[in-house]
N, C-alpha and C positions, 0 to 999 in steps of 0.2 A: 496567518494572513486573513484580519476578519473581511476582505474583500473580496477573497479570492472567487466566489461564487459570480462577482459583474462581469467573468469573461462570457457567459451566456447571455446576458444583455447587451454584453458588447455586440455579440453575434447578432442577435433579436437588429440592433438600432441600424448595422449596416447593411443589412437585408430590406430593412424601412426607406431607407434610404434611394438604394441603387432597385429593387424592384421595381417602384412606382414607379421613378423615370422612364427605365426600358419599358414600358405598357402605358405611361404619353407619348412613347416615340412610335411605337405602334399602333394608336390610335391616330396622331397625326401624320402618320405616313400612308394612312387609309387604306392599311393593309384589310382582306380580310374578316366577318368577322371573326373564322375561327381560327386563324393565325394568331389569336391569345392564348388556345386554349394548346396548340401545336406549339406554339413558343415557351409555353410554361412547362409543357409536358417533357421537351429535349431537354431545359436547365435541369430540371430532375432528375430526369438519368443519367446524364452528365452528371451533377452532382452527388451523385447516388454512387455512380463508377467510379469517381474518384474518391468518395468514403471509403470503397473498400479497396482498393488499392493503397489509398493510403495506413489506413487501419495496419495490412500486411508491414508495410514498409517505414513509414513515418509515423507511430503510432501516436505522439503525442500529438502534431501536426493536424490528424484523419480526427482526434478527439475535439481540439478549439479550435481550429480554423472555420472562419464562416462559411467558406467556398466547399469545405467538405459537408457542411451541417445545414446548407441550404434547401437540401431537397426535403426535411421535415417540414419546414416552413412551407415549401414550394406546393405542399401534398394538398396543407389547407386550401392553397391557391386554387390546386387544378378542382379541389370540390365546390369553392366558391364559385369558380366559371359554370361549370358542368350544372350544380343546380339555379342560376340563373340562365341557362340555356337550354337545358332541357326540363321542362315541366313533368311533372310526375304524374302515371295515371294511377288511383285509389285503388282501385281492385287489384291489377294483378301482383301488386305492390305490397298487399296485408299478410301473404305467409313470409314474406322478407321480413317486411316490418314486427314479427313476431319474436323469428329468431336470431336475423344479423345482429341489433343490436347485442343480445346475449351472447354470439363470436366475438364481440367489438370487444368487449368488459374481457372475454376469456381472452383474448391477445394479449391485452396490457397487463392483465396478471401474469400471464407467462414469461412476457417479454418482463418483468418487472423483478423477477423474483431469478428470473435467469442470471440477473447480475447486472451493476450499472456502474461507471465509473471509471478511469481511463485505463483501466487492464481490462476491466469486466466490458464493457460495452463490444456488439461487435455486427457487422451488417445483418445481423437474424432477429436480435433481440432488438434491436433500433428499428427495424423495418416491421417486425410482427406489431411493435408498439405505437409505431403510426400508422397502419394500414388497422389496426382496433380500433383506432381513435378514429379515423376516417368515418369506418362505421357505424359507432355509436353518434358521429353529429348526423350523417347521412339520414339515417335509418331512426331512429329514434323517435318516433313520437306516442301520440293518444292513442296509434293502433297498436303498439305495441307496448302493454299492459303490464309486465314484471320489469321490463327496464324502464320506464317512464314512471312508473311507483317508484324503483330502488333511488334514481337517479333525480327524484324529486322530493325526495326526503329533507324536510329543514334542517335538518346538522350537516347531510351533504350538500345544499345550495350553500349555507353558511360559510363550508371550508371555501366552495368556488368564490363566493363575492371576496372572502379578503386571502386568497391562492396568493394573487401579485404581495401583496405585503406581507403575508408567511414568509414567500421566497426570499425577502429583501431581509429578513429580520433574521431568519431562522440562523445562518451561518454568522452572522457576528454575533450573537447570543451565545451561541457555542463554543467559538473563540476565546470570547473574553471570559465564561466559564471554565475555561479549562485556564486561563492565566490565572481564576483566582481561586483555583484549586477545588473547585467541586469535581465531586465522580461522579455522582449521580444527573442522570436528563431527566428527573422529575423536575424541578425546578427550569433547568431551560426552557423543556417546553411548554409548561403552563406562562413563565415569561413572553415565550416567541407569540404565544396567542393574544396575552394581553396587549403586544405593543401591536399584533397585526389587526386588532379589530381596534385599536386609538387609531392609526395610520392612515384604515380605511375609514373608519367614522370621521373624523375631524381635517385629514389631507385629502385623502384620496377622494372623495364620493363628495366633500363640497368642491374642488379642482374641475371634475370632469363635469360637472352641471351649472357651474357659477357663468355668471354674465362676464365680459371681458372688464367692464365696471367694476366688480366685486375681485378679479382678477387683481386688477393692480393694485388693490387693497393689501392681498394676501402677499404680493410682490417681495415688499419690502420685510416682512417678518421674515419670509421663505429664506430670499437672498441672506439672510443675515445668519441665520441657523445654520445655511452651506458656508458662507464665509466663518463660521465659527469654528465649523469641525475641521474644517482646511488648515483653521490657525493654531486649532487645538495642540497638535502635537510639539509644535515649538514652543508654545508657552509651558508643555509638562515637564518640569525637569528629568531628564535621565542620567542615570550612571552609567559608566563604561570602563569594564574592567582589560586590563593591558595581558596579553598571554603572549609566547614565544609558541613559533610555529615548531609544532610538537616533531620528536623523530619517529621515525620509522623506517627504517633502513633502507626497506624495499618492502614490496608485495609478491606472493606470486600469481604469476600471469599466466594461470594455468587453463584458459578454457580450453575445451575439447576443440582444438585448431593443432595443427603442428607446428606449435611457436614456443620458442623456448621459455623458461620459467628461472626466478631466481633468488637467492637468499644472499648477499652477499656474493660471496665468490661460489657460489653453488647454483649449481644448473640441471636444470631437468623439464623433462617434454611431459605431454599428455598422457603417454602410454607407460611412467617410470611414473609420475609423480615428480614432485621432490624432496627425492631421500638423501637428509644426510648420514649416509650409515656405509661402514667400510665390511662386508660380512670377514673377509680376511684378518680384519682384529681381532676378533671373538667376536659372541652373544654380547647384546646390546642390556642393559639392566632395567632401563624401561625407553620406552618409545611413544612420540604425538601421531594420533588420528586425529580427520578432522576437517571441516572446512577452511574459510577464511581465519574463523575463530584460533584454530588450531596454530598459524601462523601468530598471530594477536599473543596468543598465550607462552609462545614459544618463548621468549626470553623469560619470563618468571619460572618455567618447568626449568630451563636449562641452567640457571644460575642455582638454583634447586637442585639439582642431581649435583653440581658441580661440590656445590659445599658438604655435600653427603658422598661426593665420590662415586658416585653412578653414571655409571655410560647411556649417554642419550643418543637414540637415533629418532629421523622424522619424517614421517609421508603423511602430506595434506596435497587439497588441493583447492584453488579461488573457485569464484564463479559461481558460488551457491553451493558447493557440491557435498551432497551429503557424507558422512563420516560411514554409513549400514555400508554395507554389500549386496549387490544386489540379487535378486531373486525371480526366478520364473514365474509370471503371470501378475506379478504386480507393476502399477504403471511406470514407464521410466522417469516422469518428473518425479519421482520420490528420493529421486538418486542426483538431483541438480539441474539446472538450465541450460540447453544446447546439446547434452549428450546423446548420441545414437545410441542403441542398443550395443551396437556391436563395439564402440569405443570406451563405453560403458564396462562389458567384459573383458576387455583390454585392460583398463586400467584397474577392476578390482583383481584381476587372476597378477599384475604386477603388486596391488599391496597384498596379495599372500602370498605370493612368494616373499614379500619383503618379511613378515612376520615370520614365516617359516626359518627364514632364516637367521634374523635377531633375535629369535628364542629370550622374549624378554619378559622380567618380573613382574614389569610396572604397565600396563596400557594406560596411556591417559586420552579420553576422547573428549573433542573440544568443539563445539561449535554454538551457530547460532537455533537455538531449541526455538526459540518462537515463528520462527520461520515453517517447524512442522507441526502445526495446527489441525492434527489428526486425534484421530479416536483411542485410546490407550491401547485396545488391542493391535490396533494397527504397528505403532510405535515397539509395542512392547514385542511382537515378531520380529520387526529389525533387530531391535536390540538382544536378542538370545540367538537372532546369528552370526550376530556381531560377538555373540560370548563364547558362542562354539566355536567360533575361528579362533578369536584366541588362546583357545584353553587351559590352561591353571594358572596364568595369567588374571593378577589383580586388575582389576576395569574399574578405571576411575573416571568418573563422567566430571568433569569442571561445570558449576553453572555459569547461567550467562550473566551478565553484571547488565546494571540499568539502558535503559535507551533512550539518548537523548530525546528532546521534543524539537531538536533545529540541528543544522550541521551535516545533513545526509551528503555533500558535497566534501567535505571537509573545510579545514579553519584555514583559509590564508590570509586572513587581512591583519593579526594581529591584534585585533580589537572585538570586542563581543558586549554588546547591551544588553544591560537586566532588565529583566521584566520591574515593571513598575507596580503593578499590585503583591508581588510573593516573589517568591526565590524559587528560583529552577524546580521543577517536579517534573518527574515522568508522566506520560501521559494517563489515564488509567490501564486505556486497553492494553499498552504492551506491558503493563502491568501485569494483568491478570493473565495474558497470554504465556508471559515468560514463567509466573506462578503456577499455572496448569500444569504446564510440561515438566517444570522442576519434580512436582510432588509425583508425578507418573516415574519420573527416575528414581526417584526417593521409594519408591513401593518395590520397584524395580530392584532396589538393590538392594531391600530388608529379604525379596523372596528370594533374592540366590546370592549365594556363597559366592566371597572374593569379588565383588561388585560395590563400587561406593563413590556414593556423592558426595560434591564439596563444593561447596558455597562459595560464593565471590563477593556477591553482590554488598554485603557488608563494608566493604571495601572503598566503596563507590556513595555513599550516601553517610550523611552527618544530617542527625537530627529530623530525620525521613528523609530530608531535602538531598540531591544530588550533588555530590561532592566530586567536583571533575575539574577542580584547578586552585590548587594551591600557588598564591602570589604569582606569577608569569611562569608556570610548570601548567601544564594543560596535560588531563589523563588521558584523550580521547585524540583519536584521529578525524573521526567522521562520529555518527551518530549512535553507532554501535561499535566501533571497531576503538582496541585502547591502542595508546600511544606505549613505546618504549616505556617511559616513564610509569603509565597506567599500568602494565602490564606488569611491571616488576612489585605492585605495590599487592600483588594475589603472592608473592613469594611467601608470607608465613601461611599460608592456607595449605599450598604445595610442600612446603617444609613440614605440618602438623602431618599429613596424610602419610608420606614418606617415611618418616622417623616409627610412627605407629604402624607400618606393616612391614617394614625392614627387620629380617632375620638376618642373622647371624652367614655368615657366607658359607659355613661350611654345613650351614642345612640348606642350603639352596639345593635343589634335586634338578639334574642335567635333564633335557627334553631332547 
């Protein structure tokens, strides 16, 4: 979406709009004068309150809404009145002016670095980063000697005079970089720079000082270049490939609520999992751990054991939830989204008894790896408690196969448009992300016995490019999750793994 960054201008234009008014109605209602400076000061908080309220509750909402995003806007305001209302006295003013601005600079680093963006953002790091910025315009000047140097430096006024058309540029740049296949941001952003100082040389900086004479000049070129990109896309030709909305039986709807969960005709809560496994039949030959993934993979494991005559059983569960077990004094998000601690040990003390009791050959664990974007050591402690629980139990780690760059909702309309410059590519990051983690299992399971990884992602890609639909067959569900059909197309990977650590049954050693 190389637009997607105007929902903040959107925000910026309706705040232009409806503030001025309300502050003509207030001068003409002759309130006052400092009923502007009280009336600006309550929209803020108000605005502020309900940032973080909504943040809690609506998070998308508390992230683009203008009414939640006003009070940044509002902040400049109330310092606009404040220093045209109160005059400043020079002396007692210069130990301020020394070191606030240098508090002002440390907020925005902190706020900046703390994380931004619509998971990351949140009333601490929003609020430290406008109340720094407050103080560096506040506070700022010739008495204060190290921020008035740093903050008057030529390459930093340069980024400010063309800031507005960075922003405008920066995100389609990106965009269309990545449809046509670059991994590298060297190249973007030395682009983003050249168009943003044409922008501001040639549109911007003759616009804001031209005569309204030289204006209508520029009118007609203007209007014509908007009317062009408007029309641009109808005149590009595109293709549009036909898919059948892919199966998937079911999901399970296992988050940590007491709501039930389901495979077919198979059922199970929070605190069970969903296991399909009878222990009154015997030991199970192998068994799925695992998140969402684990589900995803279940038909190619099980049409696998089937042709090899091994008894499947299976406990996963949705919702993010990790495949480890968990552990004292490490945080609980490492173990999934919404779980308490204590539901948490509920439901790993149910998947060992579940193991314990399937006494099985095979463990296969399945999920989505790039999701744990940790440090090896981190990763590689779940994973050997995850191998002592099992015990002489073969640990087969499945990789994760590609991730889409669209379809995080899933495919229902039947219809999907190609990209017009290149053919489907993964993005790079969840590229490298999913390759991080891969090779960390990969070392993982050269240092210990009966532990082994198995590729997917093969499967999933023709000629680098993404191969996720053969003629009206679609591999994918959504953007990481494969379809029925996707899933069974890892059957000869699960078939290789199988055949080569299957002994003989009458060396199997009872546990």
């Amino acid at each position: 979406m190389p637009l997607l960054h105007a929902w903040s201008l959107s925000v910026e234009e309706q705040f232009y709009l409806i503030y001025p008014i309300l502050l003509f109605l207030l001068v003409r209602l002759k309130f006052r004068r400092n009923a502007l400076f009280w009336f600006t000061l309550a929209a803020a908080l108000f605005s502020y309150a309900g940032f973080i309220y909504a943040r809690r509750h609506f998070p998308d909402a508390g992230f683009f809404l203008g009414i939640f995003r006003a009070w940044e806007l509002l902040a400049g305001c109330l310092l606009a009145i404040f220093r045209r209302s109160t005059p400043r006295a020079e002396a007692p003013m210069k130990l301020l002016d020394q070191w606030l601005p240098l508090a002002g600079i440390g907020l925005i680093i902190i706020g900046y670095l703390s994380g931004w963006g619509i998971s990351a953002i949140s009333y601490r790091n929003a609020f430290m980063t406008v109340l720094g910025t407050c103080l560096v315009i506040q506070f700022t000047g010739r008495n204060s000697r190290f921020a008035w140097s740093m903050l008057t430096l030529s390459p930093l006024v340069g980024i400010g005079l063309i800031s507005y058309s960075l922003y405008l540029w920066h995100w389609p740049v990106i965009v269309f970089s990545r449809f046509a296949g670059l991994s590298s941001l060297a190249l973007p952003f030395l682009l983003t720079g050249i168009l943003a100082y044409a922008s501001y040389r040639w549109v911007e900086k003759p616009l804001r000082f031209c005569t309204n004479q030289k204006f209508l000049r520029w009118f007609i070129p203007l209007f014509s270049v908007t009317l062009l990109s408007l029309l641009l896309p109808l005149a590009v030709k595109r293709s549009w490939g036909k898919y059948r909305i892919p199966e998937f039986s079911s999901s399970i709807n296992l988050e940590p609520v007491a709501v039930k969960s389901w495979y077919g005709s198979y059922e199970g809560n929070f605190r069970t999992g969903l296991s399909l496994f009878n222990p009154e039949e015997g030991p199970a030959d192998a068994i799925i751990l695992g998140d969402s993934h684990s589900l995803m993979f279940f038909p190619a494991i099980r049409q696998s054991c089937e042709s090899l005559g091994l008894r499947l059983a299976f406990f996963g569960a949705d919702g993010g939830t990790s495949p480890f077990l968990m552990e004292e004094g490490v945080p609980a998000g490492d173990y999934g989204r919404g779980w308490t601690l204590e539901e948490r040990r509920a439901f790993d003390a149910a998947r060992l008894a579940f193991i314990s009791q399937a006494k099985p050959r095979f463990v296969f664990v399945c999920a989505r790896w790039d999701s744990y974007s940790w440090t090896e050591a981190r990763l590689t402690t779940h994973l050997r408690r995850l191998k002592e629980a099992c015990g002489s139990s073969h640990l087969i780690f499945l990789g994760q196969p590609p991730v889409l760059p669209f379809g995080s909702d899933g495919f229902t309309s039947g219809f999907l448009e190609k990209p017009v410059l290149r053919p489907f590519a993964e993005f790079p990051y969840t590229t490298d992300s999913r390759d991080k983690m891969h090779e960390i299992l990969r070392r993982f399971c050269t240092n210990n016995p009966d532990s082994h990884f198995v590729s997917t992602e093969e499967y999933y890609l023709r000629e680098g490019h993404l191969y996720f639909m053969d003629g009206e067959t679609l591999f994918y569900k959504d953007d990481d999750h494969l379809s029925i059909d996707g899933s069974l197309r890892a059957v000869p990977a699960v078939d290789q793994i199988l055949r080569s650590l299957q002994a003989p049954a009458s060396n199997r050693v009872s546990k």
